[in-house]
BATILUM-72313 format. One record per atom (N, C-alpha, C): residue number from 1; residue in three letters; x, y, z; atom name. Coordinates in Angstrom, 2 decimals. Atoms other than C-alpha are relative to their C-alpha. Last residue first. Layout:
BEGIN
{NUM, ALA, {X, Y, Z}, CA},
...
This chain:
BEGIN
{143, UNK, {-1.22, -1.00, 0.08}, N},
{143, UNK, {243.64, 90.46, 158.70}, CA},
{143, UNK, {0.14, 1.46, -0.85}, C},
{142, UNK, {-0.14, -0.16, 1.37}, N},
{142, UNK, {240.22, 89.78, 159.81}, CA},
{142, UNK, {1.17, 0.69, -0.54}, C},
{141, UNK, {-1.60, 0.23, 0.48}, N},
{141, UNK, {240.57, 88.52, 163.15}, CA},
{141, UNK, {-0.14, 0.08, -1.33}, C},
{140, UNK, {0.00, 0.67, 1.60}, N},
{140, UNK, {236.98, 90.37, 164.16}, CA},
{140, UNK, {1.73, -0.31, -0.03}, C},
{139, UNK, {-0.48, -0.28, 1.32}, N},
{139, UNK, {236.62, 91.18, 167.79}, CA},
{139, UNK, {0.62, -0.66, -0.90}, C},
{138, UNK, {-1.37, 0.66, 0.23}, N},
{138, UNK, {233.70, 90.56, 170.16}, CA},
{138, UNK, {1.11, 0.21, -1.39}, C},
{137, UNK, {-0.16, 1.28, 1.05}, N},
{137, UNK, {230.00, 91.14, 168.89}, CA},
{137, UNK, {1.43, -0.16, 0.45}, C},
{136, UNK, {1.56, 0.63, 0.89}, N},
{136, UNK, {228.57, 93.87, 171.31}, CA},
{136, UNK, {0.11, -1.04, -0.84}, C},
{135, UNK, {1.00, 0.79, -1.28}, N},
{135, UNK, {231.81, 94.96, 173.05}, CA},
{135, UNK, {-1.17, -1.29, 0.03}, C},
{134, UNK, {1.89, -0.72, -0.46}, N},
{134, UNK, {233.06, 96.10, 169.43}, CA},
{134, UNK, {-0.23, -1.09, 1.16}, C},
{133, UNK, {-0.45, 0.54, -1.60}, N},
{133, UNK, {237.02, 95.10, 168.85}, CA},
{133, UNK, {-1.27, 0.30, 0.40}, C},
{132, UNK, {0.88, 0.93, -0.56}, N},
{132, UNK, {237.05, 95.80, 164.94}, CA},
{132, UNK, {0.05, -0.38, 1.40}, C},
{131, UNK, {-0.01, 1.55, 0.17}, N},
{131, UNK, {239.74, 98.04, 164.00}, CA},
{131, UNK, {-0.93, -0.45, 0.15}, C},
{130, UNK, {-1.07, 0.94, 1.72}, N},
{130, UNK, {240.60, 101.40, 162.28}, CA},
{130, UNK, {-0.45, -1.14, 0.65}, C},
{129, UNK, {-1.40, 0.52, 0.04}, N},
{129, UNK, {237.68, 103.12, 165.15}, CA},
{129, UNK, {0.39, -0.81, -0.91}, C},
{128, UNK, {-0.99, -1.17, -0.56}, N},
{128, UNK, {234.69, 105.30, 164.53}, CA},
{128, UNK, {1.34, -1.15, 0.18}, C},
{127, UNK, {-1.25, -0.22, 0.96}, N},
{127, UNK, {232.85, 102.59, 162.52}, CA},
{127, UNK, {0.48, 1.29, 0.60}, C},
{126, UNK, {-0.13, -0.89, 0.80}, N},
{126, UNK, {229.87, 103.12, 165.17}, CA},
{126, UNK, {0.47, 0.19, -1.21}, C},
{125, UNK, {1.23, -0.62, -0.67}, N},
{125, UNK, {231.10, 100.32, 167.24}, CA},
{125, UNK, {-0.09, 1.49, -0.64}, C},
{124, UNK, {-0.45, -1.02, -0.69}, N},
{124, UNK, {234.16, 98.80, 164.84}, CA},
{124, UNK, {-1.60, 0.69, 0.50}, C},
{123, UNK, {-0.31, -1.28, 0.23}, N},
{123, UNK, {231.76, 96.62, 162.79}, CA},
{123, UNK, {0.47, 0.81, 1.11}, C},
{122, UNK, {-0.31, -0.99, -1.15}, N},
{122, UNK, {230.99, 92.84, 162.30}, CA},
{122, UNK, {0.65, 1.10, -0.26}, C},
{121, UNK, {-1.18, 0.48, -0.89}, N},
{121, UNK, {229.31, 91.47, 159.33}, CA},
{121, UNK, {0.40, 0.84, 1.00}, C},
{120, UNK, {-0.69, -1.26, -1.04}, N},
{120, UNK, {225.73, 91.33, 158.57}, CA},
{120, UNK, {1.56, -0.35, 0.44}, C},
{119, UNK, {-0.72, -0.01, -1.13}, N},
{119, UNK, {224.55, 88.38, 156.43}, CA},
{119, UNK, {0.67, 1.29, 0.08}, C},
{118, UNK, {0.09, 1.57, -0.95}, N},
{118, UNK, {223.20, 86.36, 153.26}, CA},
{118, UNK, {0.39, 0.37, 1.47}, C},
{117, UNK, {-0.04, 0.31, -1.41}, N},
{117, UNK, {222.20, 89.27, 151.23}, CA},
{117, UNK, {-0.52, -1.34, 0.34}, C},
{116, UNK, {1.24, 1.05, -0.39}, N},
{116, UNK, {221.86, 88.32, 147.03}, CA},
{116, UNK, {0.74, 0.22, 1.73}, C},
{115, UNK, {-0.64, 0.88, -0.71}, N},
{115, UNK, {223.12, 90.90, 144.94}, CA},
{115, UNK, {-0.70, -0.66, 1.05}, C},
{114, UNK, {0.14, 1.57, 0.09}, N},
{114, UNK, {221.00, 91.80, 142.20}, CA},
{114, UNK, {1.28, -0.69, 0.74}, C},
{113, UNK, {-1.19, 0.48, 1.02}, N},
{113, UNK, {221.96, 95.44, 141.17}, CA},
{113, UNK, {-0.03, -1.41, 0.36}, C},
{112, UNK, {0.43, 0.17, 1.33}, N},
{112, UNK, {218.49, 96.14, 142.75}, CA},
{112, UNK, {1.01, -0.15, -1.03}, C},
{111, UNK, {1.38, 0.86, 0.43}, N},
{111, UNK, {219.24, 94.93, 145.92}, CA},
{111, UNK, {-0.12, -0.12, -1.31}, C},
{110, UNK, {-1.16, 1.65, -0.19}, N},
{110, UNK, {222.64, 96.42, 146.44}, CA},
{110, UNK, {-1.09, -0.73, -0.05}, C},
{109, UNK, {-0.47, 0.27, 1.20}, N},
{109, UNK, {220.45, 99.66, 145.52}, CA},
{109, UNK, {0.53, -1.11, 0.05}, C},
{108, UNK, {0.34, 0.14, 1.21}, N},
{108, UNK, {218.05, 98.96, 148.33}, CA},
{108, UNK, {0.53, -0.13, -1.70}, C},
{107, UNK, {0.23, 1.40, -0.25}, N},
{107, UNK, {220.82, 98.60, 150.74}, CA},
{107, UNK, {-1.22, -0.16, -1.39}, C},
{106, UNK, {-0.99, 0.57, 0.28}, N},
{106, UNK, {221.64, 102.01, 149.94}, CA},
{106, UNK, {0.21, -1.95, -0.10}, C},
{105, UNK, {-0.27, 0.12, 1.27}, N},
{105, UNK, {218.71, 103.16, 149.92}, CA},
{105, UNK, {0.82, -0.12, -0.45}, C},
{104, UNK, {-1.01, -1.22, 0.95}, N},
{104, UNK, {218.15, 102.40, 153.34}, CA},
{104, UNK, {-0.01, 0.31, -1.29}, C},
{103, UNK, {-1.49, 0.41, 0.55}, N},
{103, UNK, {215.61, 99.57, 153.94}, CA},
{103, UNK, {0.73, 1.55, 0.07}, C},
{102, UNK, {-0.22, -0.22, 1.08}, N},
{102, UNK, {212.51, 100.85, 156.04}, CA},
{102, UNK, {1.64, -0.49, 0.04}, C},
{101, UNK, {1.66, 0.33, 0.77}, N},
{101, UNK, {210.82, 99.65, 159.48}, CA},
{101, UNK, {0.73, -0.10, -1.35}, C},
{100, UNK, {0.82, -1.06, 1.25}, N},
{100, UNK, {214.49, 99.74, 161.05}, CA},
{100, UNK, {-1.30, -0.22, -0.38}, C},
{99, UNK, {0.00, 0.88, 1.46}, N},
{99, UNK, {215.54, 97.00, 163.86}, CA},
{99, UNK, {-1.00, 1.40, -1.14}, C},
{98, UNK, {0.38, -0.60, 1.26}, N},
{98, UNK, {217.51, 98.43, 166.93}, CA},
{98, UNK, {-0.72, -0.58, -1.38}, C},
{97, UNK, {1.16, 0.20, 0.91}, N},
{97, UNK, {217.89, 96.07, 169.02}, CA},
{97, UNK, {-0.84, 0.86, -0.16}, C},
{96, UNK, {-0.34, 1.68, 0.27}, N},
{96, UNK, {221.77, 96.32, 169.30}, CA},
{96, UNK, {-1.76, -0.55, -0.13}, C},
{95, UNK, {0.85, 0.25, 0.89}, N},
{95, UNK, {221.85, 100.20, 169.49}, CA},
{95, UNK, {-0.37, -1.79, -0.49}, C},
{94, UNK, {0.78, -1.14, -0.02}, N},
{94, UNK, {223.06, 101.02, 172.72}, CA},
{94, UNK, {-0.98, -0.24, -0.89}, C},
{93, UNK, {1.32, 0.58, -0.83}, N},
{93, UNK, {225.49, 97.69, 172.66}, CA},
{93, UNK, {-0.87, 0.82, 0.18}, C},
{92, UNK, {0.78, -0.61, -1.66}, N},
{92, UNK, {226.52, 99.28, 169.92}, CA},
{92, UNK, {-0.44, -0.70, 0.56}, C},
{91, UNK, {-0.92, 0.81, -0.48}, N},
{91, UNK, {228.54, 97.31, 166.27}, CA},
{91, UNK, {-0.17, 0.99, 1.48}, C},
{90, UNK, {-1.62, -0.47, 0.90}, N},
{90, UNK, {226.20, 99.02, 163.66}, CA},
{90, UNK, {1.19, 0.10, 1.38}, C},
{89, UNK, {-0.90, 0.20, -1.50}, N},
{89, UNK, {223.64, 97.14, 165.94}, CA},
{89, UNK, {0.89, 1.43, -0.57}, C},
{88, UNK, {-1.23, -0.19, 0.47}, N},
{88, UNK, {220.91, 96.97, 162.93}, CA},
{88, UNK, {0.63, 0.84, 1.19}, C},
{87, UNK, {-0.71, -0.64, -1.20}, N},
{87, UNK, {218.49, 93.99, 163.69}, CA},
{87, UNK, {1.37, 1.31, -0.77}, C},
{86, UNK, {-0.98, 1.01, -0.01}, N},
{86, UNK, {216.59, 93.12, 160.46}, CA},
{86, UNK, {0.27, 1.08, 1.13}, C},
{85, UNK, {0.08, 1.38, -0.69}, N},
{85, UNK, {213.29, 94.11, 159.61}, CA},
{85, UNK, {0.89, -0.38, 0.74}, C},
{84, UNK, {1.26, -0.16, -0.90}, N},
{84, UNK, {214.15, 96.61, 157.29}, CA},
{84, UNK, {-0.16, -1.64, 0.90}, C},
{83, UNK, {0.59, 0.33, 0.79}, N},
{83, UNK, {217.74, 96.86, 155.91}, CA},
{83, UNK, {-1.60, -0.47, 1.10}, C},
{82, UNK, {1.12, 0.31, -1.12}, N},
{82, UNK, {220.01, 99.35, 157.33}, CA},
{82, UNK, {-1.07, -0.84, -0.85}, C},
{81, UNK, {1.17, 0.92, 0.57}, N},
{81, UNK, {222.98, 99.81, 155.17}, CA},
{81, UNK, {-1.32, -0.69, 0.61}, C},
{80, UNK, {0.85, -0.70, 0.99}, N},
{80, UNK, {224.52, 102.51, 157.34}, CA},
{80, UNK, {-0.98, -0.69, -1.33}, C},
{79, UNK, {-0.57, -1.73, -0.28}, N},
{79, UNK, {227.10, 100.21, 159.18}, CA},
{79, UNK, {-1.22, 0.44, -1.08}, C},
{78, UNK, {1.29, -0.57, -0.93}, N},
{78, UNK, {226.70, 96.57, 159.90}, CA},
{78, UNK, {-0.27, 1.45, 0.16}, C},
{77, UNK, {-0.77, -0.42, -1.01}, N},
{77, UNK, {228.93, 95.80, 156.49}, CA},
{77, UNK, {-1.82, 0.50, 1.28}, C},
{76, UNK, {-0.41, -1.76, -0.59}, N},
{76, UNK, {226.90, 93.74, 154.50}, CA},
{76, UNK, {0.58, 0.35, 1.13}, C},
{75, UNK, {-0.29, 0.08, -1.66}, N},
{75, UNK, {227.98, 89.90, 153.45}, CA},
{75, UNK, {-0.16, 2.21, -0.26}, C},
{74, UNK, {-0.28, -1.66, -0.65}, N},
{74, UNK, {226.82, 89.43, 149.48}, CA},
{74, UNK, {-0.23, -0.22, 1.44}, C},
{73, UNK, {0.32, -0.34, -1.14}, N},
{73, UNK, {226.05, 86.61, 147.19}, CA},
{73, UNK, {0.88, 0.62, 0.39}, C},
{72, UNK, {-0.79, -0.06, -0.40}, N},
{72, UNK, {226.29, 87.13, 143.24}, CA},
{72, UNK, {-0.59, 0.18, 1.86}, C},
{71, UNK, {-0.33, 1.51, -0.09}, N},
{71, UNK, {222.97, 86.31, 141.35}, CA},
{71, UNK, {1.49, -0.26, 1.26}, C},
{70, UNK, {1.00, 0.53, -0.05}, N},
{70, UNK, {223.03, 89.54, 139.40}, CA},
{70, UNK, {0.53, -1.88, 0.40}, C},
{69, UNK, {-0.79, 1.09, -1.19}, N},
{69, UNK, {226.08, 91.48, 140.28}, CA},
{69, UNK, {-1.55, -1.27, -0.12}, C},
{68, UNK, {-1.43, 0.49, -0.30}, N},
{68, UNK, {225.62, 94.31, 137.56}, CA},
{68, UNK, {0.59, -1.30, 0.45}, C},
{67, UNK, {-0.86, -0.85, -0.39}, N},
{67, UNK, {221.61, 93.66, 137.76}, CA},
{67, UNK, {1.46, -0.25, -0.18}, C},
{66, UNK, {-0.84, -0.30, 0.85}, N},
{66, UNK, {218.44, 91.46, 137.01}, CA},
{66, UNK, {1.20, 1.00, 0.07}, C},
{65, UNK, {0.45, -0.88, 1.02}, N},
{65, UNK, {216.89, 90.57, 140.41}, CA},
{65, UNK, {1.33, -0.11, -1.21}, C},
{64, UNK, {-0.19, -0.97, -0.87}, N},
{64, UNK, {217.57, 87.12, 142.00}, CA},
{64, UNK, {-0.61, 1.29, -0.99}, C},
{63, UNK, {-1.00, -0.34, 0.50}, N},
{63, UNK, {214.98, 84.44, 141.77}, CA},
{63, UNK, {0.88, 1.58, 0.35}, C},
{62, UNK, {0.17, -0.08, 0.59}, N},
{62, UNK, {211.22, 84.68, 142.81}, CA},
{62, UNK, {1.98, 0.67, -0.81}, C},
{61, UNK, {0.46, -0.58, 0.15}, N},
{61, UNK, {210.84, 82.33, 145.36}, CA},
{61, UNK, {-0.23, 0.93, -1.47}, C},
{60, UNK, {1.12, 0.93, 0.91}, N},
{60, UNK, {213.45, 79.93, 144.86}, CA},
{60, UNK, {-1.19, 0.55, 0.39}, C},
{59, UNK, {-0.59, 0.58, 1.62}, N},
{59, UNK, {215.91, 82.82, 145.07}, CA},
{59, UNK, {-1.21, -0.91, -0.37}, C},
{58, UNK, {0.43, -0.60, 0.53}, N},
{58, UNK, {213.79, 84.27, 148.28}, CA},
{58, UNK, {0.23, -0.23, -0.95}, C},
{57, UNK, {1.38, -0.84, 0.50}, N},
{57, UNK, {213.69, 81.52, 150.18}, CA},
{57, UNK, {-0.27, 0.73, -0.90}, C},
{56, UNK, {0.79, 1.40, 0.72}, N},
{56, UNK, {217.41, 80.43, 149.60}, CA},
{56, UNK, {-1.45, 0.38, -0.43}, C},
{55, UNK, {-0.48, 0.02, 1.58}, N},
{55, UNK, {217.97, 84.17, 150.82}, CA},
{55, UNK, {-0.53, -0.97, -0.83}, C},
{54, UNK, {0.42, -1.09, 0.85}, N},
{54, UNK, {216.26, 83.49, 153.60}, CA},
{54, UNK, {0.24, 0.38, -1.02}, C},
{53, UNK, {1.26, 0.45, -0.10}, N},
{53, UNK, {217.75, 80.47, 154.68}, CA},
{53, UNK, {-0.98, 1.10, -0.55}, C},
{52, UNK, {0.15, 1.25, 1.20}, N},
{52, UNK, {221.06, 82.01, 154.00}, CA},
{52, UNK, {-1.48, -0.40, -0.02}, C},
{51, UNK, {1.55, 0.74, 0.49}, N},
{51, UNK, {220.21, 84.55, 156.74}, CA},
{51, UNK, {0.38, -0.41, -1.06}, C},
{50, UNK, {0.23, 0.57, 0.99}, N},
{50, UNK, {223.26, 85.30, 158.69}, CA},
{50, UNK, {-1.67, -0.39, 0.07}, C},
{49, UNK, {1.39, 0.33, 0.77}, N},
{49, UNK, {223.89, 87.96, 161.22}, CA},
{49, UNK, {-0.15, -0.98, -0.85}, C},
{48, UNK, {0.58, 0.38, -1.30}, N},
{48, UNK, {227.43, 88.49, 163.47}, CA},
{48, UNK, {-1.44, -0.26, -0.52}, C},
{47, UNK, {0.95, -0.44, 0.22}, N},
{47, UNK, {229.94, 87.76, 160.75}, CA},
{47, UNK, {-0.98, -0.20, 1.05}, C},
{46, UNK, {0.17, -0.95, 0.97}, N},
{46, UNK, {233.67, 88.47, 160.79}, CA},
{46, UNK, {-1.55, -0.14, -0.26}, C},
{45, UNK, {0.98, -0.37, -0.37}, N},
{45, UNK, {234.40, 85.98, 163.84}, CA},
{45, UNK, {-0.93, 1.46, -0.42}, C},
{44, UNK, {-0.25, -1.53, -0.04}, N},
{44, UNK, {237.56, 85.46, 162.32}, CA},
{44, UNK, {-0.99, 0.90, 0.68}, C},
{43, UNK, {-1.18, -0.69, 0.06}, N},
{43, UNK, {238.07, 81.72, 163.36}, CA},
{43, UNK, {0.28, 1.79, -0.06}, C},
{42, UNK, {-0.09, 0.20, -1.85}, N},
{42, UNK, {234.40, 80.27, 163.50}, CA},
{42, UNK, {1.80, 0.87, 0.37}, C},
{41, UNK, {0.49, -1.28, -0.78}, N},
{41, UNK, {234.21, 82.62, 159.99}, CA},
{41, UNK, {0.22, -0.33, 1.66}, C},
{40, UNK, {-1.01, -0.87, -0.36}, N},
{40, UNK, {236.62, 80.32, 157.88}, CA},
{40, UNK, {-0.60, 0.73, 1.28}, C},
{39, UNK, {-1.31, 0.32, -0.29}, N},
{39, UNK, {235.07, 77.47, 157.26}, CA},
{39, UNK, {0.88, 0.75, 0.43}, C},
{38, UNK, {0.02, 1.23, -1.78}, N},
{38, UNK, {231.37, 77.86, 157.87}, CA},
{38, UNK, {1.25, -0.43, 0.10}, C},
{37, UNK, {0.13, -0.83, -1.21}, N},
{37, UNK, {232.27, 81.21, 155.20}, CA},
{37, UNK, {-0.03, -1.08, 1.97}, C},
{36, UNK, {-1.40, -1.14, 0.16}, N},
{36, UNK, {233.27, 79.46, 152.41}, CA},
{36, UNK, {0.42, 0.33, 1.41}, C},
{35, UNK, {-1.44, 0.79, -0.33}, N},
{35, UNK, {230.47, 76.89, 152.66}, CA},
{35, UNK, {0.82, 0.16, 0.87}, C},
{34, UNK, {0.00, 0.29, -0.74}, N},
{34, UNK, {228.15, 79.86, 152.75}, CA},
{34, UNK, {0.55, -1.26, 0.75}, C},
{33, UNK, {0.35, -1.14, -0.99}, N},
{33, UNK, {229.19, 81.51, 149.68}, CA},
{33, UNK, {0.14, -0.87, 1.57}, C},
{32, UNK, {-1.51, -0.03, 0.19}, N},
{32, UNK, {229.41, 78.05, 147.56}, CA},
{32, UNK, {0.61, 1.06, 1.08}, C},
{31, UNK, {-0.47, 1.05, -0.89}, N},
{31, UNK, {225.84, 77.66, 148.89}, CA},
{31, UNK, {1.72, 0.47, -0.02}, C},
{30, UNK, {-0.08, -0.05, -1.48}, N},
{30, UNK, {225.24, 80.86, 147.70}, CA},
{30, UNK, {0.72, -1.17, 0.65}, C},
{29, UNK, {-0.28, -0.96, -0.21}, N},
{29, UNK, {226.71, 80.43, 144.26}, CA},
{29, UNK, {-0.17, 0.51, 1.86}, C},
{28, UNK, {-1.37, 0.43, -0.21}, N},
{28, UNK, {225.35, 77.55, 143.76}, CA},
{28, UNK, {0.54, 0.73, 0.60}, C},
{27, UNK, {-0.07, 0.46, -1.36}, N},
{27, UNK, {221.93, 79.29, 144.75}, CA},
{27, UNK, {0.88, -1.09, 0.13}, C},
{26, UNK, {-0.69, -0.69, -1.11}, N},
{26, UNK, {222.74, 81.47, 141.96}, CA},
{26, UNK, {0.02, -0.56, 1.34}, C},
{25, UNK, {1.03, -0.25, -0.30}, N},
{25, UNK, {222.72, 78.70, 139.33}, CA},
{25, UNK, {0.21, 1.20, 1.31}, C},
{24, UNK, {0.06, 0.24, -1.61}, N},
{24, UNK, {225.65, 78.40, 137.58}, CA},
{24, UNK, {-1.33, 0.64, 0.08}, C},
{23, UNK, {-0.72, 1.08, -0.14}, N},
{23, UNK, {226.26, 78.09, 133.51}, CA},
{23, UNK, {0.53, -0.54, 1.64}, C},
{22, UNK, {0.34, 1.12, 0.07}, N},
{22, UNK, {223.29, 80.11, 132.84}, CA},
{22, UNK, {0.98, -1.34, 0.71}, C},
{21, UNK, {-0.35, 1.07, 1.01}, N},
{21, UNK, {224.57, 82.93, 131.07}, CA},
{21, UNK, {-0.30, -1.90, 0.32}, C},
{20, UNK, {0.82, -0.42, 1.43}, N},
{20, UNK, {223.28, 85.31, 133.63}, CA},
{20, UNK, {0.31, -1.03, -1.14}, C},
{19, UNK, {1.57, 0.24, -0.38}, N},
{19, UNK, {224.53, 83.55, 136.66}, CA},
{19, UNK, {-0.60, -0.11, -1.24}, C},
{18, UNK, {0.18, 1.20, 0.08}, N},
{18, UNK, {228.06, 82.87, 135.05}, CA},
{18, UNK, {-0.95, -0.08, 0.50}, C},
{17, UNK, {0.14, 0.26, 1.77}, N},
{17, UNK, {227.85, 86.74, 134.17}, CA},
{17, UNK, {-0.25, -1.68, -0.32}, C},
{16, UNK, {1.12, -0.56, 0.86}, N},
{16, UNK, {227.29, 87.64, 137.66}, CA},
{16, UNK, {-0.44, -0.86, -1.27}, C},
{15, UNK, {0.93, 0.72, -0.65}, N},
{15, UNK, {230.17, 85.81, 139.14}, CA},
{15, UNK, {-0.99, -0.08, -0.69}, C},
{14, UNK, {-0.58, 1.76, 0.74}, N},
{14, UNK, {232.37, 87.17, 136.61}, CA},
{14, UNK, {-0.97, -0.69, 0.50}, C},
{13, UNK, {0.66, 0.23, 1.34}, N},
{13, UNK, {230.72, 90.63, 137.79}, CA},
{13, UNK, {0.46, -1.35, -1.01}, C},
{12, UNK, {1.45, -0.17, 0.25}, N},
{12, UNK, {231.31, 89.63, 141.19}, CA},
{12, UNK, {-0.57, 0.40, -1.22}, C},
{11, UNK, {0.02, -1.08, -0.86}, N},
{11, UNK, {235.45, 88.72, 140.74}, CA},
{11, UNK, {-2.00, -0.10, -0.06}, C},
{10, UNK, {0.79, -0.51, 0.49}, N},
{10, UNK, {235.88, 84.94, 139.62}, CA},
{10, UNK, {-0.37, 1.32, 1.09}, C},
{9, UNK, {-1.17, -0.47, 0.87}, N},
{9, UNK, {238.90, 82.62, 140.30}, CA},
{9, UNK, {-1.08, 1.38, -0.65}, C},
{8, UNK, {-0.44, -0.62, 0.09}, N},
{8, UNK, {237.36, 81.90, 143.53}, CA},
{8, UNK, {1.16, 0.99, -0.99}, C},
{7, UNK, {0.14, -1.25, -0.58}, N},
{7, UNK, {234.91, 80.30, 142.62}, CA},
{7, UNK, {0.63, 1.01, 0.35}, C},
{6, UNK, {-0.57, -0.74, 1.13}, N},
{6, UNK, {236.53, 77.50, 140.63}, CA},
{6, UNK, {-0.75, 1.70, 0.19}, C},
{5, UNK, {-1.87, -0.32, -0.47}, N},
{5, UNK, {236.20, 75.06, 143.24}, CA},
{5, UNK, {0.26, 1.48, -1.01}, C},
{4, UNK, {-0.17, -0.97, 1.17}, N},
{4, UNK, {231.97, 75.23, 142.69}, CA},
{4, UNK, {2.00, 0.39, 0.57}, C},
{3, UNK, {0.92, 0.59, 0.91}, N},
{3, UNK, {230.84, 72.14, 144.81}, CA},
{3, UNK, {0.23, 1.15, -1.05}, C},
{2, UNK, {0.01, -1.37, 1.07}, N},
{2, UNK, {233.45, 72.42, 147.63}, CA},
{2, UNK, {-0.81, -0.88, -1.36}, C},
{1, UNK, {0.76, -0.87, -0.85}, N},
{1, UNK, {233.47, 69.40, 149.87}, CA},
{1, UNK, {-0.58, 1.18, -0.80}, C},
């Protein structure tokens, strides 16, 4: 099932470095990513956005950028990384379509260190509370 087993022996700049050097492609890497995730996530219900398909797009488009994490896929928290276009809830039914014109610049930097968004995960409403239980997405079993 698994097409890169040896993923998890690798932190994001390990990741990185087997982009940069060639010896994975990054849209192994995703896939390997989104595998991961169709196995575990019906259970923790840790992500309420995905765009793989997008991503894909954009790798065989024009690859990822050069950076720290270059090539490495990436789940953002729904909190203050606002990325344009995209719905951002940060875990409100108040704010739930909400969609920014502009990225953050925070999200921009996680761009330009070359990580590759595949997905929003779920967020305590606001991030004011230690757990996950948000109205708006149901709560996360993320231990």
């Amino acid at each position: 099932m698994s097409r890169f087993k040896e993923y998890a022996q690798f932190d994001a700049t390990g990741l990185a470095q087997l982009v940069r050097s060639g010896a994975v492609k990054a849209t192994e890497l995703l896939n390997e990513a989104v595998l991961r995730l169709d196995l575990i996530d019906p259970e923790l219900n840790a992500v309420i956005n995905r765009w793989e398909v997008d991503a894909h797009s954009m790798l065989a488009k024009s690859g990822p950028s050069e950076g720290p994490f270059t090539g490495v896929p990436f789940l953002v928290k729904d909190l203050i990384a606002s990325i344009a276009g995209r719905t951002s809830a940060s875990g409100s039914r108040f704010m739930r379509h909400y969609v920014p014109e502009q990225s953050s610049e925070l999200f921009k930097r996680y761009e330009s260190y070359g990580l590759i968004t595949f997905g929003k995960t779920n967020t305590p409403e606001l991030g004011l509370a230690p757990v996950t239980e948000s109205k708006l997405f149901g709560p996360c079993r993320n231990p």
